[in-house]
mmCIF file as Biopython writes it, N, C-alpha, C and O atoms, coordinates in Angstrom:
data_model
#
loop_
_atom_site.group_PDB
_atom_site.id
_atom_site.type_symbol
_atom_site.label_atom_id
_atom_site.label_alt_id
_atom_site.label_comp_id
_atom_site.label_asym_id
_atom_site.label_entity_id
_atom_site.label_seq_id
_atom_site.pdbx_PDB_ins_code
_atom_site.Cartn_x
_atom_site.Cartn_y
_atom_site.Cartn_z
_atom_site.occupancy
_atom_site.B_iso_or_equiv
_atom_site.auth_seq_id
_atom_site.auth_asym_id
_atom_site.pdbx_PDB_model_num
ATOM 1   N N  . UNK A ? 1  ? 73.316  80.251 107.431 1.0 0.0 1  A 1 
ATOM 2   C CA . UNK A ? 1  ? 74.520  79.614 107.911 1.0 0.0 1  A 1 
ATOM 3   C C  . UNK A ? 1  ? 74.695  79.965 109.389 1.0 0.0 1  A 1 
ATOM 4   O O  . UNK A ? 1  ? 74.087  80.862 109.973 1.0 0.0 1  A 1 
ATOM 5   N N  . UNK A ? 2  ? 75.795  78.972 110.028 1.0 0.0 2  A 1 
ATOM 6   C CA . UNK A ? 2  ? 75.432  79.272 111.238 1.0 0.0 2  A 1 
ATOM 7   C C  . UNK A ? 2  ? 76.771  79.303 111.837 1.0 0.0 2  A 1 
ATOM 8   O O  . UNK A ? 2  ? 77.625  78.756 111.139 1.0 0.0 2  A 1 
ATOM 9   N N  . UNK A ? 3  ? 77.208  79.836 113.030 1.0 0.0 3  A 1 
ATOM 10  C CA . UNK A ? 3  ? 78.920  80.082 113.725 1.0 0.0 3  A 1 
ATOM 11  C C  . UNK A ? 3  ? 79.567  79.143 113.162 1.0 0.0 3  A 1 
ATOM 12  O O  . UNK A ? 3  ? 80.615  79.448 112.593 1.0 0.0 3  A 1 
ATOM 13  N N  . UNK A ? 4  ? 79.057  77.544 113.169 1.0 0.0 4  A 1 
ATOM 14  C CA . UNK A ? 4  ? 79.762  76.346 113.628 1.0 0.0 4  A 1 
ATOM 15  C C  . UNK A ? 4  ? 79.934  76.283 112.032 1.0 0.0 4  A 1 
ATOM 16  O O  . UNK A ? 4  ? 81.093  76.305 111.618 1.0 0.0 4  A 1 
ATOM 17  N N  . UNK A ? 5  ? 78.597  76.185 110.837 1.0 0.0 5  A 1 
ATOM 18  C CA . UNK A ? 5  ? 78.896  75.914 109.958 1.0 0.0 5  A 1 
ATOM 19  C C  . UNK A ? 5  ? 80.265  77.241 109.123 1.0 0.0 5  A 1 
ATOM 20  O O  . UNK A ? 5  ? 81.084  76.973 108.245 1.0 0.0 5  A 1 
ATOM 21  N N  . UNK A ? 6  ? 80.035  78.618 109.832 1.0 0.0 6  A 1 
ATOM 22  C CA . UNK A ? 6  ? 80.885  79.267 108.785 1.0 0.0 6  A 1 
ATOM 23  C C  . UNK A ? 6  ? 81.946  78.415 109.547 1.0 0.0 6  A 1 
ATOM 24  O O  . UNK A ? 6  ? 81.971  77.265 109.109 1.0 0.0 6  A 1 
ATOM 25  N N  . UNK A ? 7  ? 82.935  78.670 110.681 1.0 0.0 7  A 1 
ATOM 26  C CA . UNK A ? 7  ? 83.642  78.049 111.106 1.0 0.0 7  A 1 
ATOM 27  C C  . UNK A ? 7  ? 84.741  76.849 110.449 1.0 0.0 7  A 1 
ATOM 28  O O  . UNK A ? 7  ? 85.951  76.641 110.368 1.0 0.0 7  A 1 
ATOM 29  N N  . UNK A ? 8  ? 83.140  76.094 109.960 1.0 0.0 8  A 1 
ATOM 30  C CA . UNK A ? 8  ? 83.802  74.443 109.616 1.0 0.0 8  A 1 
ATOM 31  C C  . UNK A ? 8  ? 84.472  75.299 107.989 1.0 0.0 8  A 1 
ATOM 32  O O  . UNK A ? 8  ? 85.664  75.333 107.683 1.0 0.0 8  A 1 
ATOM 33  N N  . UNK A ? 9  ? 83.333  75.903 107.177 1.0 0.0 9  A 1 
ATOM 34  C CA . UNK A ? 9  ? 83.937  76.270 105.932 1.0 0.0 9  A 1 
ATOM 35  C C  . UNK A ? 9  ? 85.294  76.899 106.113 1.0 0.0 9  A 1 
ATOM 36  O O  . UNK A ? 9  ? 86.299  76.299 105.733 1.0 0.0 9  A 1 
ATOM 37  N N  . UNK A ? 10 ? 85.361  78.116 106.691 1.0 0.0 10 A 1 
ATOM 38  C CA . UNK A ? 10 ? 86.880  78.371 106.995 1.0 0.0 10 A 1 
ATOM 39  C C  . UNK A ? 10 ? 87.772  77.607 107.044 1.0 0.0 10 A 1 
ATOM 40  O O  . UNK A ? 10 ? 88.849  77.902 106.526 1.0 0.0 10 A 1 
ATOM 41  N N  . UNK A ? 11 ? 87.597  76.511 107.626 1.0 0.0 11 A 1 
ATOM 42  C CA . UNK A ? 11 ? 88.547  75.581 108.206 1.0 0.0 11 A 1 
ATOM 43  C C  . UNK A ? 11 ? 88.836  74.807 107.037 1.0 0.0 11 A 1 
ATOM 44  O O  . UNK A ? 11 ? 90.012  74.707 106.688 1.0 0.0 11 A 1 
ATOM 45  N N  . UNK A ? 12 ? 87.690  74.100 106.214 1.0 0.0 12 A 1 
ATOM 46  C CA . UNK A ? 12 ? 87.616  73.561 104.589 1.0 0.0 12 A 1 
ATOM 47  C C  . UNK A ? 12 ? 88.911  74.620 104.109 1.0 0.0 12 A 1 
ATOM 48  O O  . UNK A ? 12 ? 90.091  74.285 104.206 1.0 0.0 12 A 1 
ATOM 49  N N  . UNK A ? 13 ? 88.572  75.610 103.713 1.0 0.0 13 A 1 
ATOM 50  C CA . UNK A ? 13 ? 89.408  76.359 102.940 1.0 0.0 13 A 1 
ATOM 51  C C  . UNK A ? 13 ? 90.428  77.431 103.555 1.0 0.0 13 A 1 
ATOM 52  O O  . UNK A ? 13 ? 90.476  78.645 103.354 1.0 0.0 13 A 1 
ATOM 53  N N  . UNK A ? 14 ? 91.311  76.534 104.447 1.0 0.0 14 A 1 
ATOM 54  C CA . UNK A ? 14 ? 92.623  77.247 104.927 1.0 0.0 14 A 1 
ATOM 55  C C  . UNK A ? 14 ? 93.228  75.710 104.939 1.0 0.0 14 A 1 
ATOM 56  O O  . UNK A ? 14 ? 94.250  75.755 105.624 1.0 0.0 14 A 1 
ATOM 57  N N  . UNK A ? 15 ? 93.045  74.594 104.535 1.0 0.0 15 A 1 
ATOM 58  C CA . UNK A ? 15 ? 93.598  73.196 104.474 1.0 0.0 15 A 1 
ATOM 59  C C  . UNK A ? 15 ? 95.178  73.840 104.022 1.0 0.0 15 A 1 
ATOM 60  O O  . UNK A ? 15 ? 96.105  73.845 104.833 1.0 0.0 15 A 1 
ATOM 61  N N  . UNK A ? 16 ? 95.296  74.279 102.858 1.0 0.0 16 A 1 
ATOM 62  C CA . UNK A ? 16 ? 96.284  74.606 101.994 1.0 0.0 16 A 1 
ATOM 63  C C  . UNK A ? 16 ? 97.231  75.356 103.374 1.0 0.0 16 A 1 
ATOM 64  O O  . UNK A ? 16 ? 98.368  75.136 102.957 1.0 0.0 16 A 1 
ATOM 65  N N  . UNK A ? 17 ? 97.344  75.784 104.165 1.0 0.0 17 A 1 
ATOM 66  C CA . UNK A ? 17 ? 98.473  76.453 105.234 1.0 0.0 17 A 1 
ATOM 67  C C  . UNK A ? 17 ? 98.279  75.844 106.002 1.0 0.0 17 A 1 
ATOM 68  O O  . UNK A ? 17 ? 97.215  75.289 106.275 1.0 0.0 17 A 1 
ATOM 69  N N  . UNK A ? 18 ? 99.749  75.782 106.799 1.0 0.0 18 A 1 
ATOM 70  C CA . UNK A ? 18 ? 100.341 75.123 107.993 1.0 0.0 18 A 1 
ATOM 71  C C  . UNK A ? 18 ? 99.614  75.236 109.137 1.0 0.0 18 A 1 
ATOM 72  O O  . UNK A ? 18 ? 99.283  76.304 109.651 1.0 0.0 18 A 1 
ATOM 73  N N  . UNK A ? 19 ? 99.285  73.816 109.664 1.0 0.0 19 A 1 
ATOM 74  C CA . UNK A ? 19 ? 98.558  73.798 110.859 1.0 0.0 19 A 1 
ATOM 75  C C  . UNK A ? 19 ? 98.852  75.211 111.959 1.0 0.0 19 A 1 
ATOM 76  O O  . UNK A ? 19 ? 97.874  75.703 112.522 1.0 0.0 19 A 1 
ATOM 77  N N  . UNK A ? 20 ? 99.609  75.527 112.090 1.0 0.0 20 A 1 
ATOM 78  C CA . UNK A ? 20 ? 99.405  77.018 113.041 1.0 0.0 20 A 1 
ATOM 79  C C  . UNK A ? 20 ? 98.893  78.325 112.651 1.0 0.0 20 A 1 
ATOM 80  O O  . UNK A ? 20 ? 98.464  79.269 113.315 1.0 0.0 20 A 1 
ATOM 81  N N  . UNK A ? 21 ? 99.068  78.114 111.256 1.0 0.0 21 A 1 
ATOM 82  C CA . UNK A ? 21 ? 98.243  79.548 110.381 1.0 0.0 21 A 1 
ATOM 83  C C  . UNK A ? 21 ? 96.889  78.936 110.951 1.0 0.0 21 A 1 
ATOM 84  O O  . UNK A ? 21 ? 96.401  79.484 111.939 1.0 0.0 21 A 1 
ATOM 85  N N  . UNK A ? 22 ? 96.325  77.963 110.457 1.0 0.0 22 A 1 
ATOM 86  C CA . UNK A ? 22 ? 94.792  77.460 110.235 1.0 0.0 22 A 1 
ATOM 87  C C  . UNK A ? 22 ? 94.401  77.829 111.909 1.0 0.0 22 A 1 
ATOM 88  O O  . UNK A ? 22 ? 93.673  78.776 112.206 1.0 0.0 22 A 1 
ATOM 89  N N  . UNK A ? 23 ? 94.819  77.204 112.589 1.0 0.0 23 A 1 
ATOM 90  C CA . UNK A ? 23 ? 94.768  77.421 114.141 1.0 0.0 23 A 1 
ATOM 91  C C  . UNK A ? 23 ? 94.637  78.837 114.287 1.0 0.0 23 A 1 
ATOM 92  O O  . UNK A ? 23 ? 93.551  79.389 114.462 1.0 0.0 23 A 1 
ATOM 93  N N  . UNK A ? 24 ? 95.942  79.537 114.201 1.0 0.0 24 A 1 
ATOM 94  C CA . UNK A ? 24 ? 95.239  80.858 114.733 1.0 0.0 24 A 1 
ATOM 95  C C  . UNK A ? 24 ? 94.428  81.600 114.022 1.0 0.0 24 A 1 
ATOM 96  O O  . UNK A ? 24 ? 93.795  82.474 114.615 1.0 0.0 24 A 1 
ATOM 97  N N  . UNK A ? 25 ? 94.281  81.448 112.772 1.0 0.0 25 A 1 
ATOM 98  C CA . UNK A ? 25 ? 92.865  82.252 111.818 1.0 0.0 25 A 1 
ATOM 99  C C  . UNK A ? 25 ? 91.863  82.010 112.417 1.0 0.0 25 A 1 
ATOM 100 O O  . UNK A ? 25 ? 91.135  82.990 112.576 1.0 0.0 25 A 1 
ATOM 101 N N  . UNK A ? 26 ? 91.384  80.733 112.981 1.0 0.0 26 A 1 
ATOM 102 C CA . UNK A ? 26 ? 90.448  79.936 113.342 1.0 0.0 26 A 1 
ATOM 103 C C  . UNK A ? 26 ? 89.991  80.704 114.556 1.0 0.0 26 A 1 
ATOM 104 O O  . UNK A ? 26 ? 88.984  81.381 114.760 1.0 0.0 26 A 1 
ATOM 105 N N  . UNK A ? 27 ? 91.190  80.350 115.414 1.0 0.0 27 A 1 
ATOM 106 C CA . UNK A ? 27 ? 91.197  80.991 116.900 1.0 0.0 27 A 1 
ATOM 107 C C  . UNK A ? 27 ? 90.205  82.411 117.149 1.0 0.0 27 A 1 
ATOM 108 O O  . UNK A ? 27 ? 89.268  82.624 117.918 1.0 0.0 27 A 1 
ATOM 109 N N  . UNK A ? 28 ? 91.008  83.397 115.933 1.0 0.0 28 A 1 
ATOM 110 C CA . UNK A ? 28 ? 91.075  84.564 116.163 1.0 0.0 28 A 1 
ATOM 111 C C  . UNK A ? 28 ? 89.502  85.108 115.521 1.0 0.0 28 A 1 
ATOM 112 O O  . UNK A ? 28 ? 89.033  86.245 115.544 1.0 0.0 28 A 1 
ATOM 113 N N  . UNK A ? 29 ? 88.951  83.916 114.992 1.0 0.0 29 A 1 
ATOM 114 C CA . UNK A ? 29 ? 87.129  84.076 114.253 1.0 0.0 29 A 1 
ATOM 115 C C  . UNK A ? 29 ? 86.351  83.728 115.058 1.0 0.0 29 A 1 
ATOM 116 O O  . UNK A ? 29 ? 85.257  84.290 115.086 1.0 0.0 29 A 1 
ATOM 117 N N  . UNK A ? 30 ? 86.672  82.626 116.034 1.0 0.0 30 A 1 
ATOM 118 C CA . UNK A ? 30 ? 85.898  82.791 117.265 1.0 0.0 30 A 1 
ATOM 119 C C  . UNK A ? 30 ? 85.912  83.399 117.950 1.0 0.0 30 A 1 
ATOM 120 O O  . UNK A ? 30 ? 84.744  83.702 118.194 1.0 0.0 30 A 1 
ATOM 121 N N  . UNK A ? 31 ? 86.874  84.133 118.855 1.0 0.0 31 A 1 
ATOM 122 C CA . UNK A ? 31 ? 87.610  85.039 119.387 1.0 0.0 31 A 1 
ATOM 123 C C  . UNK A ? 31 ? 86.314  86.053 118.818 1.0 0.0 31 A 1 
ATOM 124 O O  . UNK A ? 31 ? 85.639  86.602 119.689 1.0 0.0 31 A 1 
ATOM 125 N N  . UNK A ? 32 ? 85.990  86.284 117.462 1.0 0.0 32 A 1 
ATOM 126 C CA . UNK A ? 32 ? 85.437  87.571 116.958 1.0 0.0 32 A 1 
ATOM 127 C C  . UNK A ? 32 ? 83.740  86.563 117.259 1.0 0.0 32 A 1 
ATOM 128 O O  . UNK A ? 32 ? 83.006  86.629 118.245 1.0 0.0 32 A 1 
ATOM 129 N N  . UNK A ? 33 ? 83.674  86.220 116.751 1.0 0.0 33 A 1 
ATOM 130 C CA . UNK A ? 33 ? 82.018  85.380 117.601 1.0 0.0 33 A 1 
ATOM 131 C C  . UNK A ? 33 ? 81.681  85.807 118.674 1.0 0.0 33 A 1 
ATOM 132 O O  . UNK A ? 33 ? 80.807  86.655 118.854 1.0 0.0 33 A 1 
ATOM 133 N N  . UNK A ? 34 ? 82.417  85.200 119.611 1.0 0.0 34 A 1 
ATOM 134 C CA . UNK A ? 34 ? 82.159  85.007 120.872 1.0 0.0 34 A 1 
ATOM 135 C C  . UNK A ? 34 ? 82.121  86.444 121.223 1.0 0.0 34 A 1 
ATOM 136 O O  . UNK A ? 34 ? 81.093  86.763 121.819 1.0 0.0 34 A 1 
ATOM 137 N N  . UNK A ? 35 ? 83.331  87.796 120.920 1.0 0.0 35 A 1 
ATOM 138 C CA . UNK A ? 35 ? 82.981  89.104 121.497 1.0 0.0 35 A 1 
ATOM 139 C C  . UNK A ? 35 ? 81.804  89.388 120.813 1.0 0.0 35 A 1 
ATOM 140 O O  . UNK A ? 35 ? 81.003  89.913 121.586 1.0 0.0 35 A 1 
ATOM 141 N N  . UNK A ? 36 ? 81.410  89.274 119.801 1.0 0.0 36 A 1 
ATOM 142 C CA . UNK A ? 36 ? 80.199  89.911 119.285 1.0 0.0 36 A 1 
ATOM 143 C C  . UNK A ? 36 ? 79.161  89.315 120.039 1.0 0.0 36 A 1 
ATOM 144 O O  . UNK A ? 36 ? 78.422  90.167 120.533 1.0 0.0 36 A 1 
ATOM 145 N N  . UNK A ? 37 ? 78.847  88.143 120.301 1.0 0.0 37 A 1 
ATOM 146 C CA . UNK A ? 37 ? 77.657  87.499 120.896 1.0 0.0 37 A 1 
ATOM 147 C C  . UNK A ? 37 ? 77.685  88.030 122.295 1.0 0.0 37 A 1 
ATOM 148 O O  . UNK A ? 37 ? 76.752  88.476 122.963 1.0 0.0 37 A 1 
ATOM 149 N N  . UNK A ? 38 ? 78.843  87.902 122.573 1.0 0.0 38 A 1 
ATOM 150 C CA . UNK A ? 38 ? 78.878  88.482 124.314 1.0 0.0 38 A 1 
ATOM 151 C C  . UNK A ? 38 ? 78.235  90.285 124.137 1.0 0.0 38 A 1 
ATOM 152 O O  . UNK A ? 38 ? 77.626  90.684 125.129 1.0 0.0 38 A 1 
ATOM 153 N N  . UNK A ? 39 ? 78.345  91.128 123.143 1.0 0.0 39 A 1 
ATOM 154 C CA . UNK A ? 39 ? 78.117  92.327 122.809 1.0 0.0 39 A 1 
ATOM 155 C C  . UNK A ? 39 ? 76.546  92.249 122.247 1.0 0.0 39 A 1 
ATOM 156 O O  . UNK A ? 39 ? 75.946  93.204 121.754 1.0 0.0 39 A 1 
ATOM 157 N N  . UNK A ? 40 ? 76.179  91.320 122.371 1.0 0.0 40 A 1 
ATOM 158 C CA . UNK A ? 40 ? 74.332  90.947 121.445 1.0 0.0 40 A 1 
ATOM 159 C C  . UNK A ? 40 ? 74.272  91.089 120.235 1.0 0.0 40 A 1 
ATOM 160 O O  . UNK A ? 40 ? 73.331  91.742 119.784 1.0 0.0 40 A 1 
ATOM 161 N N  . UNK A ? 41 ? 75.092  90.618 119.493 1.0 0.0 41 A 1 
ATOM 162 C CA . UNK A ? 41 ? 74.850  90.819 117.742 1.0 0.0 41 A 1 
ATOM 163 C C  . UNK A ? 41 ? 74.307  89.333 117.821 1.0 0.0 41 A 1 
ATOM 164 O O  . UNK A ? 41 ? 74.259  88.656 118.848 1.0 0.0 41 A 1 
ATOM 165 N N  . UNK A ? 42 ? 73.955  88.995 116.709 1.0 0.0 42 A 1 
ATOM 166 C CA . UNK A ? 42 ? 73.313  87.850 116.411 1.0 0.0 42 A 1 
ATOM 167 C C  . UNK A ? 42 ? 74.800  87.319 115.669 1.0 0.0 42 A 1 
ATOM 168 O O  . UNK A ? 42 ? 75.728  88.126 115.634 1.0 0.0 42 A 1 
ATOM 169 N N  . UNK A ? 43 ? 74.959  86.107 115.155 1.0 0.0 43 A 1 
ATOM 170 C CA . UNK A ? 43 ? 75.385  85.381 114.630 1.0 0.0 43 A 1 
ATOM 171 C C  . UNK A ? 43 ? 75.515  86.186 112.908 1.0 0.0 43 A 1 
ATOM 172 O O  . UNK A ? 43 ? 76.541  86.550 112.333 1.0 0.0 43 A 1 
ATOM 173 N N  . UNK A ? 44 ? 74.272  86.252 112.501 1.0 0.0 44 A 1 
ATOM 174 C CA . UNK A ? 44 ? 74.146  86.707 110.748 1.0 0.0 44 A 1 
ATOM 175 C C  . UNK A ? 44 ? 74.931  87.835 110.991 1.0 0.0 44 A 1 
ATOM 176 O O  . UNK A ? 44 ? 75.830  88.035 110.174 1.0 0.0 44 A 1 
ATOM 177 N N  . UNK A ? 45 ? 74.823  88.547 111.830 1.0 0.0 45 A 1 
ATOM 178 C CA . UNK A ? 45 ? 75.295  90.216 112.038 1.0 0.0 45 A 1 
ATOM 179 C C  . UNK A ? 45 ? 76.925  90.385 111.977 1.0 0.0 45 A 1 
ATOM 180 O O  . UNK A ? 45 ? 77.601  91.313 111.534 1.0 0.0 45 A 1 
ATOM 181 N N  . UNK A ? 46 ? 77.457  88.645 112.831 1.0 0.0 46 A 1 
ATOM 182 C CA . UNK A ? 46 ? 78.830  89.075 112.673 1.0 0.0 46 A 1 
ATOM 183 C C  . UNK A ? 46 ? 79.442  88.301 111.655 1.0 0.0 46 A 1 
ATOM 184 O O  . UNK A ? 46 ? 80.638  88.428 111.392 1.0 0.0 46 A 1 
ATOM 185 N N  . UNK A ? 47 ? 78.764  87.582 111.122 1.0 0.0 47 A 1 
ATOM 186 C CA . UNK A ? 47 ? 79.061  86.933 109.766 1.0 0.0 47 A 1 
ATOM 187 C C  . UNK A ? 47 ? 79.167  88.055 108.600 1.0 0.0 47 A 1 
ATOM 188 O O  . UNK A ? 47 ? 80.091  88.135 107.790 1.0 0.0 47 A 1 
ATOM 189 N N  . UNK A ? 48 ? 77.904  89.002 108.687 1.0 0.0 48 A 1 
ATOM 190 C CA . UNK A ? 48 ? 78.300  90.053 108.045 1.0 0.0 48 A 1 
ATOM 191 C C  . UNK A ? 48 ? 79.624  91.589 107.937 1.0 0.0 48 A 1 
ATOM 192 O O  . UNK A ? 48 ? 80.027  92.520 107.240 1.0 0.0 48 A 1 
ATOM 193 N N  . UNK A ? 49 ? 79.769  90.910 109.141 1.0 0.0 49 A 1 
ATOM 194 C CA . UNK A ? 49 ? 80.899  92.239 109.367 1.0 0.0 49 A 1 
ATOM 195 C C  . UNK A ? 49 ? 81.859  91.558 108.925 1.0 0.0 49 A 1 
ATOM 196 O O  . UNK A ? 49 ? 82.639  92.018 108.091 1.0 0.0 49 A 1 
ATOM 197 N N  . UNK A ? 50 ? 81.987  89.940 109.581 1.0 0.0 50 A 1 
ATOM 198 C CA . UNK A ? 50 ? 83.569  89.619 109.027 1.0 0.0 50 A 1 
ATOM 199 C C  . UNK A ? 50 ? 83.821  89.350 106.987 1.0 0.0 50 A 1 
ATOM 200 O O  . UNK A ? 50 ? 84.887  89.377 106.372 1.0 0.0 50 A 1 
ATOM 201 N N  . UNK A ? 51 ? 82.585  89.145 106.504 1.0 0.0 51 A 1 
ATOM 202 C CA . UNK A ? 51 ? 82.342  88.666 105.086 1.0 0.0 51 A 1 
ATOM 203 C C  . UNK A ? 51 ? 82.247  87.567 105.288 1.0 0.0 51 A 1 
ATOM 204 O O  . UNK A ? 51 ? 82.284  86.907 106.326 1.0 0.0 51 A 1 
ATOM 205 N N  . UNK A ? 52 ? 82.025  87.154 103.554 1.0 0.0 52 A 1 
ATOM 206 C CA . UNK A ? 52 ? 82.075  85.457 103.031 1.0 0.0 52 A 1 
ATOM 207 C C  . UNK A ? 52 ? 82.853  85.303 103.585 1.0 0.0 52 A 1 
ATOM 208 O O  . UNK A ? 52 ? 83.395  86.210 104.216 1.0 0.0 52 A 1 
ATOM 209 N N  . UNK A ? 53 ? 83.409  83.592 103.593 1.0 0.0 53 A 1 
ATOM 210 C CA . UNK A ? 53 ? 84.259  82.752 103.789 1.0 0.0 53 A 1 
ATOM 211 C C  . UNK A ? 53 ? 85.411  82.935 102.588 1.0 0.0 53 A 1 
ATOM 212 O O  . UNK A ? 53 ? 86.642  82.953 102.585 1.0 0.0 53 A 1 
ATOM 213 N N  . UNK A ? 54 ? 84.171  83.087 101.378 1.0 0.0 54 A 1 
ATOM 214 C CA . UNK A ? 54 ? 85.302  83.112 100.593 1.0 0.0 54 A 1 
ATOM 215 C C  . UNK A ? 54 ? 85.996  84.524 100.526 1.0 0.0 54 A 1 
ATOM 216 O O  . UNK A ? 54 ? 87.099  84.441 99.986  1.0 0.0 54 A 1 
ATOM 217 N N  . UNK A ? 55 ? 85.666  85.763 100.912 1.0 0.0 55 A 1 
ATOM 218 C CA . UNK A ? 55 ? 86.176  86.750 100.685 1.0 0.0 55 A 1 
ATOM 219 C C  . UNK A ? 55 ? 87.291  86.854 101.574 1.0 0.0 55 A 1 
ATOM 220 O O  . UNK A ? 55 ? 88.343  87.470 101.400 1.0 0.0 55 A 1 
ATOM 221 N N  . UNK A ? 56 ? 86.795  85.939 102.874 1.0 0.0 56 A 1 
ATOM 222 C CA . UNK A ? 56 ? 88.079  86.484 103.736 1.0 0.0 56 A 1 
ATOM 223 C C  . UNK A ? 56 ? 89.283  84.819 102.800 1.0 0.0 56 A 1 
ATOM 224 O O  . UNK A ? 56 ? 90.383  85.328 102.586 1.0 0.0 56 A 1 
ATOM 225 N N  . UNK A ? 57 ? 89.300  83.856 102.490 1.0 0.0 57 A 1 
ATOM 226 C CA . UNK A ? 57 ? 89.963  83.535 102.037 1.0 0.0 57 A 1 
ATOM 227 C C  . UNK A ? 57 ? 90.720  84.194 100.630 1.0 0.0 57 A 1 
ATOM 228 O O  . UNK A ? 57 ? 91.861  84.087 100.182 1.0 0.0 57 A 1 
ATOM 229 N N  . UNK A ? 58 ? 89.731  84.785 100.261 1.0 0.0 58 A 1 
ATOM 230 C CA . UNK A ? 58 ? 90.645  85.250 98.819  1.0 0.0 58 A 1 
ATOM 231 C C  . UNK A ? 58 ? 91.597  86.447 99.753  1.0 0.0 58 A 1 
ATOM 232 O O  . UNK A ? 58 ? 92.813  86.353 99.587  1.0 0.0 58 A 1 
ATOM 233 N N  . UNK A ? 59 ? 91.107  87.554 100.715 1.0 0.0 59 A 1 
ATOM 234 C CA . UNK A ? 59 ? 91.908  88.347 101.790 1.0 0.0 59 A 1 
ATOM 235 C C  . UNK A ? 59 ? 93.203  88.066 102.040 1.0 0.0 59 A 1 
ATOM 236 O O  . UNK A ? 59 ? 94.197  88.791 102.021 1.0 0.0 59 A 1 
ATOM 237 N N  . UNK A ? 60 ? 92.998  86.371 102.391 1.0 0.0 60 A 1 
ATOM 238 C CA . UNK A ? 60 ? 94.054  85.649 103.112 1.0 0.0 60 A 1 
ATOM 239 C C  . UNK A ? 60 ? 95.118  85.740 102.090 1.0 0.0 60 A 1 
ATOM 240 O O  . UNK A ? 60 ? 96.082  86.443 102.391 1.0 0.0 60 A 1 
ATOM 241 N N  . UNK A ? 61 ? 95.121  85.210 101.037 1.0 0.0 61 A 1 
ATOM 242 C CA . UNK A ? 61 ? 95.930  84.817 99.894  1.0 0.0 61 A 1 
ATOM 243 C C  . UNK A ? 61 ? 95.850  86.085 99.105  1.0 0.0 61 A 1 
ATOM 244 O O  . UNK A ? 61 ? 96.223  85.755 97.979  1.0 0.0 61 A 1 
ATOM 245 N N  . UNK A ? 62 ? 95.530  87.497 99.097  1.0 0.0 62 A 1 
ATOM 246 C CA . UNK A ? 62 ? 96.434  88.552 98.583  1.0 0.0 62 A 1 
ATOM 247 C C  . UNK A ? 62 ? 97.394  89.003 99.717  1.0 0.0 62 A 1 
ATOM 248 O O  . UNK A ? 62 ? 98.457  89.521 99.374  1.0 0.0 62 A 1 
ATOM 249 N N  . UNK A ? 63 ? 97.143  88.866 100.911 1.0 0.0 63 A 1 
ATOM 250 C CA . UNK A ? 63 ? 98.383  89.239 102.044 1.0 0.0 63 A 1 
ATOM 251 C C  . UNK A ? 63 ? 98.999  88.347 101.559 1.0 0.0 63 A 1 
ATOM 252 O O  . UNK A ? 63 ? 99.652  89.141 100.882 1.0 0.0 63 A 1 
ATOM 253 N N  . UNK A ? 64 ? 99.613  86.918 101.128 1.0 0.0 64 A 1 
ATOM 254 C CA . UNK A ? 64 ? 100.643 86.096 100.781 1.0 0.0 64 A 1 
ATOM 255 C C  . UNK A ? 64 ? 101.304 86.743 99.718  1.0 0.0 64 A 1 
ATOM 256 O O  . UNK A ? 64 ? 102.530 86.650 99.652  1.0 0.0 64 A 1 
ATOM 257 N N  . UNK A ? 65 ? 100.573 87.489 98.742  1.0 0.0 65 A 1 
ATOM 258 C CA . UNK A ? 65 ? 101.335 87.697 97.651  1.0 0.0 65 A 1 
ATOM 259 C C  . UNK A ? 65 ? 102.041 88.783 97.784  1.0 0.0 65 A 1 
ATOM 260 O O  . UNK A ? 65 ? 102.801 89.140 96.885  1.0 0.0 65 A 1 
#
């Protein structure tokens, strides 16, 4: 998988919250890309630090509860 594709999945599965949640989750995962790449991790490397898509969504939705 790749920045753009985790990216797009995130974005798939934060539909369910208000356009400014989705925005800044979004924001704040590139935000984490871009410092890591600027720092020389590869892409897989910071995919691994941040988790699945789905883990950080299931993340998302125990902070709601």
């Amino acid at each position: 998988m790749t920045k753009q594709e985790y990216i797009n999945e995130l974005k798939r599965g934060l539909r369910i919250y208000p356009i400014a949640f989705q925005n800044d989750i979004l924001e704040a995962f590139k935000e984490h890309f871009n410092a890591g790449l600027a720092e020389g991790q590869s892409e897989d490397e910071i995919m691994k630090s941040l988790g699945t898509v789905e883990e950080v969504l299931q993340n998302i939705k125990e902070m709601e509860e």
